[in-house]
C-alpha positions as CSV (number, residue, x, y, z in Angstrom):
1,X,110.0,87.9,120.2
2,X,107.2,91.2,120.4
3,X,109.0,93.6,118.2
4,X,108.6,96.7,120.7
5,X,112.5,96.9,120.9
6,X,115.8,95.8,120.2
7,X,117.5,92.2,121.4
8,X,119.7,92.3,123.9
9,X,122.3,89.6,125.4
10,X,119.4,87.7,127.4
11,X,117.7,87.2,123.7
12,X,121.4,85.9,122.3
13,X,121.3,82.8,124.7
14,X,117.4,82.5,124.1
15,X,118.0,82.0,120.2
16,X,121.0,80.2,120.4
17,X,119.7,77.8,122.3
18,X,116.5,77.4,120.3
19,X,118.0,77.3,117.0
20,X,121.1,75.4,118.4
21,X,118.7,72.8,119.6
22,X,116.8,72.3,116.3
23,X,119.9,72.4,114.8
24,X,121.6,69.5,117.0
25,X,118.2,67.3,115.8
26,X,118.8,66.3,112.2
27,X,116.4,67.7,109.9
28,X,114.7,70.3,112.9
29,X,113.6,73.3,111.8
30,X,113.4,76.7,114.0
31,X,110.4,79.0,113.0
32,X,110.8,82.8,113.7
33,X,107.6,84.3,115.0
34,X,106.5,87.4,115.9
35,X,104.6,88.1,118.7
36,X,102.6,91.2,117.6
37,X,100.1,91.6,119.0
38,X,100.5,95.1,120.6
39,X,100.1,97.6,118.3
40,X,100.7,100.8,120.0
41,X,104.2,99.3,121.2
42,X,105.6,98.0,117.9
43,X,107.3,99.0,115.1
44,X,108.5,97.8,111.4
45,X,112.2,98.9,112.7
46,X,112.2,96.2,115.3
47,X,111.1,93.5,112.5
48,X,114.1,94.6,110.3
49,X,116.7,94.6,113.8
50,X,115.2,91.5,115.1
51,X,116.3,89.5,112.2
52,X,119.1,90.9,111.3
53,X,120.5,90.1,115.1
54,X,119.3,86.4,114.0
55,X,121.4,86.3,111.2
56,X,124.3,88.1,113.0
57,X,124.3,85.2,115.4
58,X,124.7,83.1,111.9
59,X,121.2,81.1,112.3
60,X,118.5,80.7,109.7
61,X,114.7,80.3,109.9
62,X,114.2,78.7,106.1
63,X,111.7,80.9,105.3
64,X,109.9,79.8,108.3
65,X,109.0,83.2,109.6
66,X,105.7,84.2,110.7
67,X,103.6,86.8,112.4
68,X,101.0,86.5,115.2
69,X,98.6,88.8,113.3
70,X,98.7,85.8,110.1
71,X,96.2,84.1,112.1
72,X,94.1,86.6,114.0
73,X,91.1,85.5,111.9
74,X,91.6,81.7,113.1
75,X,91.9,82.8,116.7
76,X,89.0,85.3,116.5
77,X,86.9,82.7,115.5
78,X,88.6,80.3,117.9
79,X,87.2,82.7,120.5
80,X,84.1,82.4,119.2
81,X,84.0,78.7,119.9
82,X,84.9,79.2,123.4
83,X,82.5,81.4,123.8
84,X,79.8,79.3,121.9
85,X,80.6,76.2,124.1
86,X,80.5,78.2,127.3
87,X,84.3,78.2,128.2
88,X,85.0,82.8,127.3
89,X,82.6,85.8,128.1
90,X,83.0,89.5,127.8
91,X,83.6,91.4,131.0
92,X,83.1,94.8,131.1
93,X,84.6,96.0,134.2
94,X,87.8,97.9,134.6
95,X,91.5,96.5,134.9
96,X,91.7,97.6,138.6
97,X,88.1,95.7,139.2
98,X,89.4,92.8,137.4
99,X,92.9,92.2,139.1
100,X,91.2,92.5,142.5
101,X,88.9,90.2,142.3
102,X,91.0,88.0,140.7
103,X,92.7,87.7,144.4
104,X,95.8,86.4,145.2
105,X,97.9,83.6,146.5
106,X,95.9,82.3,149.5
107,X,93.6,84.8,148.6
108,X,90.1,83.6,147.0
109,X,88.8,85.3,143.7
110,X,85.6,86.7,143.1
111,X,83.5,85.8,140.0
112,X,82.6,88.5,137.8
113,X,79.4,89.2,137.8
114,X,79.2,89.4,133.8
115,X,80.6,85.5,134.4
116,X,77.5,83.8,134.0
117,X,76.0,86.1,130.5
118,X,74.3,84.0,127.6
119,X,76.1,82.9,125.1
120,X,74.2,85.0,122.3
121,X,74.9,88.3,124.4
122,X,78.3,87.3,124.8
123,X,78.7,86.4,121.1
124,X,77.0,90.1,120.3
125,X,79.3,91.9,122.4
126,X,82.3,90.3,121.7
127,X,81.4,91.2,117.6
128,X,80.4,94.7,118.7
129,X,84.3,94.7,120.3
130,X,85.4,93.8,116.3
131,X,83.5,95.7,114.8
132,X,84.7,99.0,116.6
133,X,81.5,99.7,118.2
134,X,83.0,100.0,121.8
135,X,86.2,102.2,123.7
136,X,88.9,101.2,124.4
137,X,89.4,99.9,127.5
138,X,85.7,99.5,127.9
139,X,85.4,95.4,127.9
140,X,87.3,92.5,127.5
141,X,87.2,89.0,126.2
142,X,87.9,86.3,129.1
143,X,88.6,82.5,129.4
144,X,85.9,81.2,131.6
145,X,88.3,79.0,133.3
146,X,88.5,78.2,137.2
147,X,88.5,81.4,139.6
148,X,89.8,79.2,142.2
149,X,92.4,77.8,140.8
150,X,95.9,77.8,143.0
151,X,97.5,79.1,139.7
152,X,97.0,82.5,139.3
153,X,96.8,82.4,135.8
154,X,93.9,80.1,135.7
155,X,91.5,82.5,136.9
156,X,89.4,83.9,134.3
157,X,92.4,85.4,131.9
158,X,91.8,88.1,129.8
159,X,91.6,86.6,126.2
160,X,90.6,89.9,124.1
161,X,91.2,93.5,124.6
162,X,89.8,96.3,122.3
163,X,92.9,98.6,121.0
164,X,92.2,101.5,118.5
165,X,95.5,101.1,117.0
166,X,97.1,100.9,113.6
167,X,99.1,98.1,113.4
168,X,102.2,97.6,111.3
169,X,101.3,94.5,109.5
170,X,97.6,94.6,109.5
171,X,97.1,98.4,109.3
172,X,93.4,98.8,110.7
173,X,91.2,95.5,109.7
174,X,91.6,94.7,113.7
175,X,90.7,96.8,116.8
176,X,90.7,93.9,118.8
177,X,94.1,92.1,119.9
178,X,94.7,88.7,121.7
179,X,97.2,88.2,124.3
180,X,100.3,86.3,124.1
181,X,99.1,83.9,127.0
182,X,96.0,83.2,124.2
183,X,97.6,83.5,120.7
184,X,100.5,81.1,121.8
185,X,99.7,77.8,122.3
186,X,97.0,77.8,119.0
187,X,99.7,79.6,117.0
188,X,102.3,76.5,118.0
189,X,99.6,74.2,117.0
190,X,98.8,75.6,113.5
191,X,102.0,75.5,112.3
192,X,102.4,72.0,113.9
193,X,105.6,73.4,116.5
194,X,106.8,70.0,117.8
195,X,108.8,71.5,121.1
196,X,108.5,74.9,122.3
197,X,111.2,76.4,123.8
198,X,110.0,78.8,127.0
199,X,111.9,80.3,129.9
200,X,111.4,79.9,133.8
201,X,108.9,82.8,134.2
202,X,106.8,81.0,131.5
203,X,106.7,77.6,133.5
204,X,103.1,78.7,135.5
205,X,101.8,79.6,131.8
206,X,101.8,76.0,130.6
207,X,98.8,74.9,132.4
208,X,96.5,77.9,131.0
209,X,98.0,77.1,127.1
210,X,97.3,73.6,128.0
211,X,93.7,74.2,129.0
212,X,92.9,76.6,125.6
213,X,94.2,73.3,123.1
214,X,92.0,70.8,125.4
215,X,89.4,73.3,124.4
216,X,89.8,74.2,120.9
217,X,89.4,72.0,118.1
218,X,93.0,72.6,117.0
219,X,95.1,71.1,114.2
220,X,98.1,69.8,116.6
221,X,99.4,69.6,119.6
């Protein structure tokens, strides 16, 4: 769960059945994770709710809980690899630019034109994002991917967007912040997550965290 809010009854069935299913397979273990990776949206209270609602339900994570932000270094530098082998570039148009041309169904997208930048300029402005150097909103790290593809999210995701926030669990080391669509397929691989568990509107998302692991030189799958 992103701790921006309290659970409600949609989240009961979500952790019943994960838990429940790990559970039901002798010796399975269910990790709680946190997806935080929005700073300006989340909050230590949420933390404290979220796992006290787990516990309510009477399920227990075995001190298997983790945090997105425990591995922002290994996906930062997993960016960096995509970016050194061609496959992520920075873009440094606006949102609105950026969902237009990214078209539609039946609709073709449009390259950026920052798509085809050198890897050493991308690698310079992608540590000039880290290192706080550039505004907010100002450019963003994206999977070089297929702007053609029929799947939406295929085409050119955003990977990296610079936030000048204070986050609860890393305070200020990070201005930069990956997505969930990034962080979550490398984060199920680091800690070796043998089944993961996602809901309907996730289904379309599996090809994209398929095509990061293929990618990435990545502990598991």
């Amino acid at each position: 769960p992103e701790p921006n809010g309290y659970l409600h009854i949609g989240h009961a069935k979500s952790i019943c059945l994960n838990f429940g299913i790990a559970k039901d397979n002798s010796g399975g273990l269910c990790h709680l994770r946190f997806d935080d990776t929005n700073p300006t949206t989340e909050d230590p209270e949420y933390v404290e709710a979220i796992q006290d609602d787990v516990r309510w339900l009477g399920f227990d994570w075995h001190e298997k809980m983790f945090f997105a932000s425990d591995y922002f270094e290994q996906l930062y530098l997993w960016a960096e690899h995509l970016i050194i082998t061609g496959f992520a570039y920075v873009d440094d148009q606006d949102s609105d630019t950026i969902s237009v041309q990214r078209g539609g169904y039946g609709k073709p997208g449009i390259e950026s034109p920052h798509r085809n930048r050198s890897v050493d300029e991308n690698l310079a402005l992608f540590r000039r994002m880290r290192s706080g150097e550039l505004p907010d909103g100002s450019h963003v790290l994206r999977a070089k991917a297929d702007m053609q593809h029929d799947n939406m999210n295929m085409r050119d995701p955003i990977m990296y967007r610079i936030r000048n926030a204070e986050h609860h669990q890393t305070g200020s080391e990070w201005v930069i912040y990956p997505t969930y669509d990034f962080a979550h397929g490398q984060e199920d691989a680091i800690e070796g997550i043998t089944h993961s568990i996602c809901t309907l509107e996730f289904e379309d998302h599996r090809p994209l965290y398929d095509w990061f692991i293929e990618h990435l030189p990545v502990p598991s799958r």
